[in-house]
Biopython code that builds the backbone (N, CA, C, O; Angstrom):
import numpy as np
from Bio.PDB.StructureBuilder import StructureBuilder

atoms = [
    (1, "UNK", "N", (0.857, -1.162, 0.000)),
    (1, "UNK", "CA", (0.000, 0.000, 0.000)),
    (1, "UNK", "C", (0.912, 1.235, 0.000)),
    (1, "UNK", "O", (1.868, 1.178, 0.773)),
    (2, "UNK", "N", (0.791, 2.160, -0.621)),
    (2, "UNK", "CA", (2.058, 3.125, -1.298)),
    (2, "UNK", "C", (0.676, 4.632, -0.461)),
    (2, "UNK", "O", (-0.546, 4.559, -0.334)),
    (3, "UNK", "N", (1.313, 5.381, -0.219)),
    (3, "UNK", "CA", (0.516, 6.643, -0.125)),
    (3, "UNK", "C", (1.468, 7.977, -0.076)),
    (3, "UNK", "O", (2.683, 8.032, -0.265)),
    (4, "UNK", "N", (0.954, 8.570, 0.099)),
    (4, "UNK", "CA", (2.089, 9.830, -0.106)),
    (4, "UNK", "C", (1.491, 11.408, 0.945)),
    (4, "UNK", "O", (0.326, 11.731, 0.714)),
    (5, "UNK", "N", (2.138, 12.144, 1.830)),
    (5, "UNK", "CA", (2.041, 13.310, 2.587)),
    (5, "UNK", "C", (2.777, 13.797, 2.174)),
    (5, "UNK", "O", (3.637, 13.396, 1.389)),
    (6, "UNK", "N", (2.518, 15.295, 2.840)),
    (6, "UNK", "CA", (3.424, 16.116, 2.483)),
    (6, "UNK", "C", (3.677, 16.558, 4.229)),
    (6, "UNK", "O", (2.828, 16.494, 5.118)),
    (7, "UNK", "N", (5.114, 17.009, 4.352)),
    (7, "UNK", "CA", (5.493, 17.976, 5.849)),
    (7, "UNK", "C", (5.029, 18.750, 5.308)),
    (7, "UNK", "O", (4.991, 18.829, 4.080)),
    (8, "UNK", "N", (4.364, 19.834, 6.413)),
    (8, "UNK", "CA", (4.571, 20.923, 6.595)),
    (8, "UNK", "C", (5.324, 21.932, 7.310)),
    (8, "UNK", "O", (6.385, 21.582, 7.826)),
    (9, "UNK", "N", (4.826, 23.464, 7.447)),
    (9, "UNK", "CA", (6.012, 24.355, 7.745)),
    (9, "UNK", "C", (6.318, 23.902, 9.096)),
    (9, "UNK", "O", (7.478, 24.160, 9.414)),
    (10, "UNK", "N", (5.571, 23.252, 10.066)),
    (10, "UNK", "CA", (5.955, 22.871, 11.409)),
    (10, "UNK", "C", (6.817, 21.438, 11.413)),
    (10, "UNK", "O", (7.326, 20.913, 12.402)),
    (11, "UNK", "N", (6.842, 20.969, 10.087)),
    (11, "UNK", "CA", (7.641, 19.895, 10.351)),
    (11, "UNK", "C", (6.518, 18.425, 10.401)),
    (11, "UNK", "O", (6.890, 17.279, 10.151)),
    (12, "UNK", "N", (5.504, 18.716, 10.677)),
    (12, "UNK", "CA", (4.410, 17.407, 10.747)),
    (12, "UNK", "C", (4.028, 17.118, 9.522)),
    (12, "UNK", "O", (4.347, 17.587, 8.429)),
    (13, "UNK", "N", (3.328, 16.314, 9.832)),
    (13, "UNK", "CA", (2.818, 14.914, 8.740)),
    (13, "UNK", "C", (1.478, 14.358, 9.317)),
    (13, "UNK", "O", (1.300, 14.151, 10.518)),
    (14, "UNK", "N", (0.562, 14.139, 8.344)),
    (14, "UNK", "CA", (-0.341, 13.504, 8.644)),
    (14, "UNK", "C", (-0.350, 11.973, 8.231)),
    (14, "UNK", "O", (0.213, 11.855, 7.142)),
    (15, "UNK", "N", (-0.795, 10.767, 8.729)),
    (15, "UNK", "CA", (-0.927, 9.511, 8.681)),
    (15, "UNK", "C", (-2.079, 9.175, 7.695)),
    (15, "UNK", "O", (-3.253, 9.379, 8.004)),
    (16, "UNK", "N", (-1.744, 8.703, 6.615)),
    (16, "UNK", "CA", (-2.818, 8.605, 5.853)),
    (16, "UNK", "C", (-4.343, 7.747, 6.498)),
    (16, "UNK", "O", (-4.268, 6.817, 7.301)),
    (17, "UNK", "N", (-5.459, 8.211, 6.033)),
    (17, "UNK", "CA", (-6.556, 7.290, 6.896)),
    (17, "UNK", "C", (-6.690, 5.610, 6.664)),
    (17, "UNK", "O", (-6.975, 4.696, 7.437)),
    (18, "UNK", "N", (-6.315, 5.660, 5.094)),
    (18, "UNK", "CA", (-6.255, 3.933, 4.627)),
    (18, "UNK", "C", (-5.059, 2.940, 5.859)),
    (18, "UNK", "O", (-5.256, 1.884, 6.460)),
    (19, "UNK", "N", (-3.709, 3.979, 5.827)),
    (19, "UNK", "CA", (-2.685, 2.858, 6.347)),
    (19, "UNK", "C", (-3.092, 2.782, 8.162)),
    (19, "UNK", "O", (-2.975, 1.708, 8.753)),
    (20, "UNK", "N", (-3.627, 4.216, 8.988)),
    (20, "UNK", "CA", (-4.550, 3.713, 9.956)),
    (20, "UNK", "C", (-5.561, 2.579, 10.125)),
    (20, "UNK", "O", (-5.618, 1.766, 11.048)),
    (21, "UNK", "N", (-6.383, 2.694, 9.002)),
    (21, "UNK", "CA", (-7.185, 1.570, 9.300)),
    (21, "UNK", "C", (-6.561, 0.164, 9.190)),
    (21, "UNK", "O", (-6.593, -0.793, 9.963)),
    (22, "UNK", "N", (-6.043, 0.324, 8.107)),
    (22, "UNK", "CA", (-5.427, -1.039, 7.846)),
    (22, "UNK", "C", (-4.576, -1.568, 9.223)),
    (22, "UNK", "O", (-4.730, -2.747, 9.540)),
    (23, "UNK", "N", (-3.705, -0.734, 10.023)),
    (23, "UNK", "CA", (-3.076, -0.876, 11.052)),
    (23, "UNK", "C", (-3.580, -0.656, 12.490)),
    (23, "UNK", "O", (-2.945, -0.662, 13.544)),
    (24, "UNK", "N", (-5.166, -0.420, 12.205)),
    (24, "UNK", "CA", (-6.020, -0.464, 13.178)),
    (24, "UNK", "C", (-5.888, 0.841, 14.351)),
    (24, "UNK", "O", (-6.678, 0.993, 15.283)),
    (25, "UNK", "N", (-4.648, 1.764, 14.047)),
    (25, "UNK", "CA", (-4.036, 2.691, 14.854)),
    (25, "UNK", "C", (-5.002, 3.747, 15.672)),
    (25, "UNK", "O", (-6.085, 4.115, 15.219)),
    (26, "UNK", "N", (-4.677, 4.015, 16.444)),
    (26, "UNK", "CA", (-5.135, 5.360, 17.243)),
    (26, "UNK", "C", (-4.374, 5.821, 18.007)),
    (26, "UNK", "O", (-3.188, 5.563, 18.210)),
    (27, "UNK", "N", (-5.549, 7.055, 18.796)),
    (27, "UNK", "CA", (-4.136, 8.126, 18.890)),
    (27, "UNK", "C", (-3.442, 7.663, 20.718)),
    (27, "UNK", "O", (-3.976, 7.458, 21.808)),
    (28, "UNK", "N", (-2.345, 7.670, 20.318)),
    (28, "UNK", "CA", (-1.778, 7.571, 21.480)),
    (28, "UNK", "C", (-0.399, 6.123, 20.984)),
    (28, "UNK", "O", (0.656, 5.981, 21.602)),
    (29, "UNK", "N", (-0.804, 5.311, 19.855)),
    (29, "UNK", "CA", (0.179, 4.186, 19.908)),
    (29, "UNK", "C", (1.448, 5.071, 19.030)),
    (29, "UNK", "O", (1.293, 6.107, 18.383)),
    (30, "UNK", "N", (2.573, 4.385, 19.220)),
    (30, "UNK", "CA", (4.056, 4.821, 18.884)),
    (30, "UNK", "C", (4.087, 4.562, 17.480)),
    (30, "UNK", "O", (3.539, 3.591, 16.958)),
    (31, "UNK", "N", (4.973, 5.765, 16.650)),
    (31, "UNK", "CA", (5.736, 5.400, 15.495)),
    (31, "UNK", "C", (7.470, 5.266, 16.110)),
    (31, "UNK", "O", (8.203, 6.055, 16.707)),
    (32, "UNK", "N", (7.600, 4.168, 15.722)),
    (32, "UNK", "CA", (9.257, 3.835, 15.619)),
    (32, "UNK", "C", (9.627, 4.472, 14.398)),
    (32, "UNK", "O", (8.992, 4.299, 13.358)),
    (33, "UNK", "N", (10.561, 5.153, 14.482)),
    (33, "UNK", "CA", (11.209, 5.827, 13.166)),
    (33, "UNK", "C", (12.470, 5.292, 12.955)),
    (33, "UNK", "O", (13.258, 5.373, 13.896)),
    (34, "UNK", "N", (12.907, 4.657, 11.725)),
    (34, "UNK", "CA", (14.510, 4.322, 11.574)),
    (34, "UNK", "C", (14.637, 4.780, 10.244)),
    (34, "UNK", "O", (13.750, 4.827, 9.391)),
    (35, "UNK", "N", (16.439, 5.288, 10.094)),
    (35, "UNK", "CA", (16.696, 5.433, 9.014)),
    (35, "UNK", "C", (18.188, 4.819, 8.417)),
    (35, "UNK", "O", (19.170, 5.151, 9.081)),
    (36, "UNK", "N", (18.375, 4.158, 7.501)),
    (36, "UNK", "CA", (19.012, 3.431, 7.221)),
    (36, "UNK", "C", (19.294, 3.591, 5.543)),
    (36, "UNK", "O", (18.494, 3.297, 4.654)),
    (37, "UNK", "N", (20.809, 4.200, 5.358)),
    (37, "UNK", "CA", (21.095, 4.195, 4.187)),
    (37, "UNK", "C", (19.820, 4.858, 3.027)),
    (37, "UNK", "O", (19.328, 4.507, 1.954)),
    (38, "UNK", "N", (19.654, 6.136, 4.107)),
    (38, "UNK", "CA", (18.671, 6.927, 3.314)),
    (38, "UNK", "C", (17.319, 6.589, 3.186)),
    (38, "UNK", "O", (16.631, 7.538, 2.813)),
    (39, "UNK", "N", (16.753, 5.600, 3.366)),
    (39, "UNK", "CA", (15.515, 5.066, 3.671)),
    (39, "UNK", "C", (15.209, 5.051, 4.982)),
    (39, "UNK", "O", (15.931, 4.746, 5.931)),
    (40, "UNK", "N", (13.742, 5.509, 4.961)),
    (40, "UNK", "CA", (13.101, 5.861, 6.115)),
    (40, "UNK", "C", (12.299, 4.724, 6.696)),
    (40, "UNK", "O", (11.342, 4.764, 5.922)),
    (41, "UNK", "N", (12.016, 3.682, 7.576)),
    (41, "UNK", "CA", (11.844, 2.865, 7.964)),
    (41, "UNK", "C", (10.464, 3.298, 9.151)),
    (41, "UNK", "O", (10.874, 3.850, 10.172)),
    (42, "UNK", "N", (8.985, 3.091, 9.072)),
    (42, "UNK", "CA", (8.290, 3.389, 9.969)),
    (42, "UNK", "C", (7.847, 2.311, 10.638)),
    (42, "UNK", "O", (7.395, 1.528, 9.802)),
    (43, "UNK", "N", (7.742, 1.845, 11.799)),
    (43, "UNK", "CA", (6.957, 0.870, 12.437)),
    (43, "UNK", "C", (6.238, 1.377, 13.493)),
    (43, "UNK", "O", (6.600, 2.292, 14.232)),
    (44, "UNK", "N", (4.844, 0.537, 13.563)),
    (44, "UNK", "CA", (3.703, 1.013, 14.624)),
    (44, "UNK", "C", (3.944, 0.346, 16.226)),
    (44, "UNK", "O", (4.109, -0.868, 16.103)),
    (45, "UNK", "N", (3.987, 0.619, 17.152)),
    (45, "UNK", "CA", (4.247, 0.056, 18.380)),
    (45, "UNK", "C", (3.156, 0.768, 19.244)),
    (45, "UNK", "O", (2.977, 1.902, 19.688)),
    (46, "UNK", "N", (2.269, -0.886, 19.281)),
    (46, "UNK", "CA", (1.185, -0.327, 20.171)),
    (46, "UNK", "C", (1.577, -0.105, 21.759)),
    (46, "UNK", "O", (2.588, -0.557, 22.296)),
    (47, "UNK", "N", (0.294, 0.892, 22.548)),
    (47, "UNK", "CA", (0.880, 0.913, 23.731)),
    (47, "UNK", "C", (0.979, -0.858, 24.574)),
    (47, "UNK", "O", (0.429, -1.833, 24.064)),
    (48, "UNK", "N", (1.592, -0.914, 25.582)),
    (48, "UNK", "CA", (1.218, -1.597, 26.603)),
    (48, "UNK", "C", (0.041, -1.895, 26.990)),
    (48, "UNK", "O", (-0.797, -1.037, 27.267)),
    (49, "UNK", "N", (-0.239, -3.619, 27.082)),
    (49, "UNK", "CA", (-1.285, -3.428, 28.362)),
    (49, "UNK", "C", (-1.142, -4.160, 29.206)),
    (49, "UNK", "O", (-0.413, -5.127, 28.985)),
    (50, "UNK", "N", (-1.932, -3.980, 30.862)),
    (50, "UNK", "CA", (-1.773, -4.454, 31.834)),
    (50, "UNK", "C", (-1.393, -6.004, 31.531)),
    (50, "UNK", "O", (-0.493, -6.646, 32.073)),
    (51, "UNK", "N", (-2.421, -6.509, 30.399)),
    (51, "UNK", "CA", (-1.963, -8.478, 30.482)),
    (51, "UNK", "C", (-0.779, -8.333, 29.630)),
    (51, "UNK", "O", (-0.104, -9.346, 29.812)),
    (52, "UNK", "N", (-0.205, -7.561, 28.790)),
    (52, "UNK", "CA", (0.881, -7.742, 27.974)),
    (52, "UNK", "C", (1.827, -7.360, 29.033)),
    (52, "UNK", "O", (2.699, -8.214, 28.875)),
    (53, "UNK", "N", (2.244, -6.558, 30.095)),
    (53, "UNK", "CA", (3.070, -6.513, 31.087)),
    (53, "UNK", "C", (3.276, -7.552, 31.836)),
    (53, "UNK", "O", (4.366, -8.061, 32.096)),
    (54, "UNK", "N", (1.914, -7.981, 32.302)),
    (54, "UNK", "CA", (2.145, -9.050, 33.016)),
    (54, "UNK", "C", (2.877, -10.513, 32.522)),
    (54, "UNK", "O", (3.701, -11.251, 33.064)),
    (55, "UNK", "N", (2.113, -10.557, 31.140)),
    (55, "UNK", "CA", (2.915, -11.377, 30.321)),
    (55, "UNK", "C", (4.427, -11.509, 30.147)),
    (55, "UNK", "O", (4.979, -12.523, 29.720)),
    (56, "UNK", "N", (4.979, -10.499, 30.482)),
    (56, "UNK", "CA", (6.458, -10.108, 30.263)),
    (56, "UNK", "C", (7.018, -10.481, 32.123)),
    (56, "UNK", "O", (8.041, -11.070, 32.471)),
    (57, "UNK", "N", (6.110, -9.990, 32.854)),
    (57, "UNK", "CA", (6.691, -10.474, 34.342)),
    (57, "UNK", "C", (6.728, -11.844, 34.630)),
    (57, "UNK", "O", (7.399, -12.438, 35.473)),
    (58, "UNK", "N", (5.744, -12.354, 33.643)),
    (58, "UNK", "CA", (5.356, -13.807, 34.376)),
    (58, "UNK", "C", (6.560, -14.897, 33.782)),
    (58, "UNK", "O", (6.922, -15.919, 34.367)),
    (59, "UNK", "N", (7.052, -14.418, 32.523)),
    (59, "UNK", "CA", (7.783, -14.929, 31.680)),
    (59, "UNK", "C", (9.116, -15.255, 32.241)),
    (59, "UNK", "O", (9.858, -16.023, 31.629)),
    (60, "UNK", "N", (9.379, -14.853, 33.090)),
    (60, "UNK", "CA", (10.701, -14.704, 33.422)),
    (60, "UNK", "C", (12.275, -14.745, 33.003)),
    (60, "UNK", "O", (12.451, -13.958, 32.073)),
    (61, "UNK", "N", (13.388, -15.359, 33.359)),
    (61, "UNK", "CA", (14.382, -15.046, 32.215)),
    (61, "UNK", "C", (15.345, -13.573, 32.587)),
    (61, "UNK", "O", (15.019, -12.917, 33.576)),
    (62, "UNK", "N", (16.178, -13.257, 31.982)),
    (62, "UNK", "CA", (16.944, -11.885, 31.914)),
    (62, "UNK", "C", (15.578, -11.165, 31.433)),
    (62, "UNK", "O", (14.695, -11.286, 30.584)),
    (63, "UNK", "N", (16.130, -9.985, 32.977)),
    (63, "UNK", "CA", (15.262, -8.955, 33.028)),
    (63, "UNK", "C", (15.559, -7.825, 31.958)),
    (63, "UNK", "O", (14.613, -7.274, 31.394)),
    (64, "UNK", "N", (16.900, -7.469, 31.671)),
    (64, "UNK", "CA", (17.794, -6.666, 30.992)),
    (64, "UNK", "C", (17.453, -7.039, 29.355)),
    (64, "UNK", "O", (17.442, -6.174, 28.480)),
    (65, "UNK", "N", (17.150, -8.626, 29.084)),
    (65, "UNK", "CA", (17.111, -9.098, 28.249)),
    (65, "UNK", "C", (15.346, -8.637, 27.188)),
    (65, "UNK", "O", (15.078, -8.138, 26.095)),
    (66, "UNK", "N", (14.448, -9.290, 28.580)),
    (66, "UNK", "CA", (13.091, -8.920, 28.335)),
    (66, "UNK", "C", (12.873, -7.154, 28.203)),
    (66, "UNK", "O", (11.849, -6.742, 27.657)),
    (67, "UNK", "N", (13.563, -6.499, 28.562)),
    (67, "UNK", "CA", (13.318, -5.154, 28.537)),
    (67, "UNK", "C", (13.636, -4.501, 27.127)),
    (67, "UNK", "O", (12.950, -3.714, 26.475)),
    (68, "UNK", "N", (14.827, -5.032, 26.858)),
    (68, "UNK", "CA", (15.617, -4.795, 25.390)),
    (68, "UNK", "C", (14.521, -5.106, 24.234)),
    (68, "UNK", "O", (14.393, -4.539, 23.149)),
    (69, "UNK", "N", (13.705, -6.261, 24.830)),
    (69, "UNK", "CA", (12.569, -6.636, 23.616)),
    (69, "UNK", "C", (11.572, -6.103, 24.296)),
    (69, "UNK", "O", (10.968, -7.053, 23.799)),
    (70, "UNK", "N", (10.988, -5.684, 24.772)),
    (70, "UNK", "CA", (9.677, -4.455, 24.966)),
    (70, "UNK", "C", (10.076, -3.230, 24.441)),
    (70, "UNK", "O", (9.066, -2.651, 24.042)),
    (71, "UNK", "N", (11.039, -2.588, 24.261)),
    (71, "UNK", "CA", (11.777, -1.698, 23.826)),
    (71, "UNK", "C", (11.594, -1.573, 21.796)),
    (71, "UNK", "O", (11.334, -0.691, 20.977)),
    (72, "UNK", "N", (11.857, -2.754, 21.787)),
    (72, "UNK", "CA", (12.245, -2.884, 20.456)),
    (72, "UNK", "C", (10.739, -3.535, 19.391)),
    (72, "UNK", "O", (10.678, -3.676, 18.169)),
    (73, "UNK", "N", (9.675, -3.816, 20.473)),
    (73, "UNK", "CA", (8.488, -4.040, 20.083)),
    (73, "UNK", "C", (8.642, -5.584, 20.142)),
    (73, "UNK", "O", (7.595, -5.889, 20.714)),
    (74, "UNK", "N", (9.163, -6.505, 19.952)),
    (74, "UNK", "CA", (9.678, -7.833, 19.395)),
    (74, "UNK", "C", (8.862, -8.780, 20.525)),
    (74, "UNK", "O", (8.824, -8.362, 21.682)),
    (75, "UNK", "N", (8.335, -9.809, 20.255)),
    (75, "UNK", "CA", (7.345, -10.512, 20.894)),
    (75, "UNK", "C", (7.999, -11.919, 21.938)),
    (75, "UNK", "O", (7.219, -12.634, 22.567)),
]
sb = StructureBuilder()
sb.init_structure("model")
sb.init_model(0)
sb.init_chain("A")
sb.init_seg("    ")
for serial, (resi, resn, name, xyz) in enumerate(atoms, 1):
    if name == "N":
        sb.init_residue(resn, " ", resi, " ")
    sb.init_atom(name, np.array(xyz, "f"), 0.0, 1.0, " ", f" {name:<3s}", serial, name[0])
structure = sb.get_structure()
């Protein structure tokens, strides 16, 4: 799915409405921004929730480890 914005003078951008829906988004979840060899890389990172935290406590393992992947979105 290809779409196209424009910045404006403040520097913002609007999210097209198709790639929202499609990504189910609202307001408050994260864009990860990367850029790499000139390409701009976007990923959606929803917020937290209480059972997805808990999920991560209950899991146990390196704490340092599990944090690095909540961080990085990675399941």
């Amino acid at each position: 799915m290809i779409s196209k914005t424009k910045i404006s003078d403040g520097y913002s951008t609007v999210l097209p409405a198709k790639i929202r829906k499609a990504l189910n988004l609202t307001p408050g979840d994260i864009l990860q921004w990367d850029v790499s060899d000139g390409i701009i890389t976007i990923q959606p990172r929803k917020k937290m929730t209480l059972m997805g935290i808990c999920g991560v406590i209950s899991s146990g393992g390196d704490a340092l480890n599990d944090k690095k992947k909540m961080q990085s979105g990675e399941k």
